[in-house]
C-alpha positions in Angstrom: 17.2 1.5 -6.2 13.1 1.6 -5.3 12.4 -0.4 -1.9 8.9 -1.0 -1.4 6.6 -3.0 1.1 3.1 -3.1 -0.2 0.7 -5.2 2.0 -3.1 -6.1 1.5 -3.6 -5.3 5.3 -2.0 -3.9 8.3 -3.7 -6.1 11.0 -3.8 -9.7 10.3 -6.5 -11.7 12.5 -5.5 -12.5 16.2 -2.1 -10.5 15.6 -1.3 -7.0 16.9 -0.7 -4.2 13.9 1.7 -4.6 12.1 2.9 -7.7 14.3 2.6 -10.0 10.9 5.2 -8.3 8.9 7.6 -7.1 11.4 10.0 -9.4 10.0 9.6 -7.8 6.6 9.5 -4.2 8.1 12.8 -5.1 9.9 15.0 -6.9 6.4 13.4 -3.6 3.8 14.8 -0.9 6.4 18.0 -2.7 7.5 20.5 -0.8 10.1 20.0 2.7 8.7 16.8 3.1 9.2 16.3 4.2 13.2 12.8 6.2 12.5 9.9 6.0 10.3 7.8 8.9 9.0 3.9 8.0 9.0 1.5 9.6 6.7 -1.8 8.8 8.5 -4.7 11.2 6.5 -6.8 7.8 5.4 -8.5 8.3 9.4 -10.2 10.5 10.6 -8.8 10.5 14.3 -4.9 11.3 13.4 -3.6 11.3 17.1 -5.4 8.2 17.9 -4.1 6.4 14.5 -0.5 7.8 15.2 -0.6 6.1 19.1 -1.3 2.8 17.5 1.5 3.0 14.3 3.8 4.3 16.8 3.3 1.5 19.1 3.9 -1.3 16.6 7.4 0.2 15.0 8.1 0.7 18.9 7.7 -2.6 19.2 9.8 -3.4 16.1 12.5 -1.3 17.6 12.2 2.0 15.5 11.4 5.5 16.4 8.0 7.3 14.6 7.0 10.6 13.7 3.3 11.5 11.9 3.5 13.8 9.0 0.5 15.6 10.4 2.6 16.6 14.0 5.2 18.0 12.0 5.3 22.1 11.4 5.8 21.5 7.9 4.9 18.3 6.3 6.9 18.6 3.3 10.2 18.6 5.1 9.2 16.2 7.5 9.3 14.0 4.3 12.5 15.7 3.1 14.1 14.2 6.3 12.9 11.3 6.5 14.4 7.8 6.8 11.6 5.9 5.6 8.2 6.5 5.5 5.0 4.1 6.2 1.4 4.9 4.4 -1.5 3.6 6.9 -4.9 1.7 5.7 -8.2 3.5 6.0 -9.9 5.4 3.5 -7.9 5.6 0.4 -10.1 8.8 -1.1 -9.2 11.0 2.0 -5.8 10.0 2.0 -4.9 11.0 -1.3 -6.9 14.3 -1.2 -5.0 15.3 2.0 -1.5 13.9 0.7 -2.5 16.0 -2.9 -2.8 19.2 -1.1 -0.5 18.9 1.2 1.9 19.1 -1.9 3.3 15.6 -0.7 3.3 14.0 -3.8 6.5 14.7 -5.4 8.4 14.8 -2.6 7.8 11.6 -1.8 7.9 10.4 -5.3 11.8 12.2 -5.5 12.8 10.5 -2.0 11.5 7.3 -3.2 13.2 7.7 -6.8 16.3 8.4 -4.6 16.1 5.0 -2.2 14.2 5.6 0.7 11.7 3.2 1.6 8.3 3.3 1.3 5.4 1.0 3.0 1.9 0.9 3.1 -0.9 -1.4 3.8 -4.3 -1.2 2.3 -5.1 2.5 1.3 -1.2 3.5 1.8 -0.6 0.5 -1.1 -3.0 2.3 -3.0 -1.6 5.4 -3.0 1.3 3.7 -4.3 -0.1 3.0 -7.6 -0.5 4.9 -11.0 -3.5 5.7 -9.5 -6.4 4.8 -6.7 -8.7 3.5 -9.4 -8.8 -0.3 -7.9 -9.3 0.8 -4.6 -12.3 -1.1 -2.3 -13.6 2.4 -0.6 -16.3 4.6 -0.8 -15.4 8.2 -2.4 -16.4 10.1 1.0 -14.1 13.1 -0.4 -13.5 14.3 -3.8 -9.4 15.1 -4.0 -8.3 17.0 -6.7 -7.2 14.0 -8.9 -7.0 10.2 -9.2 -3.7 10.0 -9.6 -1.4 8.7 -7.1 2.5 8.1 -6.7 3.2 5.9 -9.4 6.2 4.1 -7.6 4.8 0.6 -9.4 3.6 0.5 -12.8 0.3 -1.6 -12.4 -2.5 -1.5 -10.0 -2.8 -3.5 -6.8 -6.3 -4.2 -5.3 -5.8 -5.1 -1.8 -8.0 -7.2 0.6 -8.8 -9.2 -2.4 -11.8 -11.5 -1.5 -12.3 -14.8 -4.2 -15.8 -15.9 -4.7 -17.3 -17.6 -1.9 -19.9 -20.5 -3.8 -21.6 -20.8 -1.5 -23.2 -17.0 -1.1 -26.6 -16.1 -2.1 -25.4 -12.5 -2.5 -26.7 -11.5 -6.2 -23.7 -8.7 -6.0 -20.7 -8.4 -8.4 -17.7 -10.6 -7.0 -14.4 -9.0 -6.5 -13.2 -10.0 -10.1 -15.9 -9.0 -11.8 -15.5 -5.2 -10.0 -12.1 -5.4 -11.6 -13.3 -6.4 -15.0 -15.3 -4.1 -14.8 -11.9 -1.6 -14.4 -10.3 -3.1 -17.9 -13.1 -2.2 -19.9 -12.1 1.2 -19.0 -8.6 1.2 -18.3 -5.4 -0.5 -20.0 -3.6 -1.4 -17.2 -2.6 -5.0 -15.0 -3.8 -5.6 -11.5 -2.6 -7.4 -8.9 -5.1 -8.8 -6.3 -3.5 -9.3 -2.6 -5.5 -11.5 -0.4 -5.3 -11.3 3.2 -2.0 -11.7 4.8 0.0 -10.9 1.7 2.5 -8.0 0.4 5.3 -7.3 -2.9 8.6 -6.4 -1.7 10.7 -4.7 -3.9 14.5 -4.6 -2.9 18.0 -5.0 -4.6 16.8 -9.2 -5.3 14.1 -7.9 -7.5 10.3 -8.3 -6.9 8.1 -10.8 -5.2 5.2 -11.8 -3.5 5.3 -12.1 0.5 3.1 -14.1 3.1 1.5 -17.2 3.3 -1.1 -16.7 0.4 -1.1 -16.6 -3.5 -1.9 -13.4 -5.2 -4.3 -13.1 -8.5 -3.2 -11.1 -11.9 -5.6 -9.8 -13.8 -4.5 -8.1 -17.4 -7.5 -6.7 -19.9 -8.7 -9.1 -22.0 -7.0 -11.6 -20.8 -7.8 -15.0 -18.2 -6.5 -14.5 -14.7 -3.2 -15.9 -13.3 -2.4 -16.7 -10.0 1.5 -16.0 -8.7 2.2 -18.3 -5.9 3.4 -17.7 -2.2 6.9 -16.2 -2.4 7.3 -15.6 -6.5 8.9 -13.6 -8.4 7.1 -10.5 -10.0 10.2 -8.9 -11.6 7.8 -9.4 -15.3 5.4 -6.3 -13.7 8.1 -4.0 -13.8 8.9 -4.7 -17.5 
């Protein structure tokens, strides 16, 4: 059974990281989970990032360890109980996750039941690949493709059209359009403050906000607050 928590962001505005889903956190991991293994490589400043991630679990009530403290990364993941993906950028995470050699292990755990969770860049990685990603390519990893624990494409920190801008920019939407001309494959848009959880109930959105679908060639569809997504795993 695949248990996922994929959110658009790890730090909602005027909460404490993390603070917003701890709730979520808390329900995917249940009483087995006592630590959590963070893979931290999309910042630059590991030990700094790791103080902060450890803090908010700590506050949650679990125990966490960073991949990059570990002697050997690889069975750091092997041992894990479930593992959380940090935000940042998403072109330096996969490179260091890539060569590593983290990819299939985690896939294999994953495949297996542990949990997986990410905000931003970690929901990313998540994905077939890190194609509708938001950040800058300030490293070239060996690939594009990521872990493929969903079969579509999430683009997170999804911003709607503001009409009232005089930016001449493409919009958010039309970025992704942009993607389907190129690539056969859906996308989901998370706005601010939103997730998919995947557990034994199925598939659905999380948070307070609806998120956007976009499929090639077709119009866009919004999925409301709490819905069911079960249809993007067909």
């Amino acid at each position: 059974m695949t248990r996922l928590l994929l959110l658009s962001n790890s730090t909602q505005h005027g909460r404490k990281p993390l603070e917003h889903a701890a709730d979520l956190f808390r329900s995917l991991f249940g009483s087995e989970v006592k630590r959590v293994t963070f893979v931290p490589f999309a910042l630059h400043d590991l030990d700094a990032y790791t103080t902060t991630v450890r803090a908010a679990f700590e506050a949650m009530g679990f125990e966490c360890r960073s991949v990059h403290e570990a002697a050997d990364p690889v069975a750091e993941v092997e041992q894990a109980q479930a593992i959380y993906t940090g935000g940042g950028n998403t072109f330096r995470l996969l490179d260091r996750v890539q060569r590593l050699g983290l990819v299939e292990p985690i896939r294999r755990r994953v495949a297996d039941g542990l949990p997986y969770t990410g905000a931003s860049a970690g929901s990313n990685l998540a994905c077939p690949t890190i194609r509708t990603t938001n950040d800058m390519p300030i490293v070239e990893p060996p690939s594009f493709e990521a872990l493929a624990l969903i079969p579509f494409q999430i683009n997170p920190h999804y911003l709607d059209p503001d009409p009232g801008s005089k930016h001449m920019g493409e919009t958010r939407e039309q970025r992704l359009r942009e993607f389907h001309e190129e690539n056969d494959i859906a996308v989901l848009g998370l706005r601010e403050g939103t997730g998919l959880l995947v557990a034994a109930e199925g598939a659905r959105l999380v948070g307070e906000r609806p998120a956007r679908l976009f499929r090639p060639g077709q119009e866009a569809v919004e999925f409301a607050a709490g819905a069911a997504v079960d249809e993007l795993f067909g």
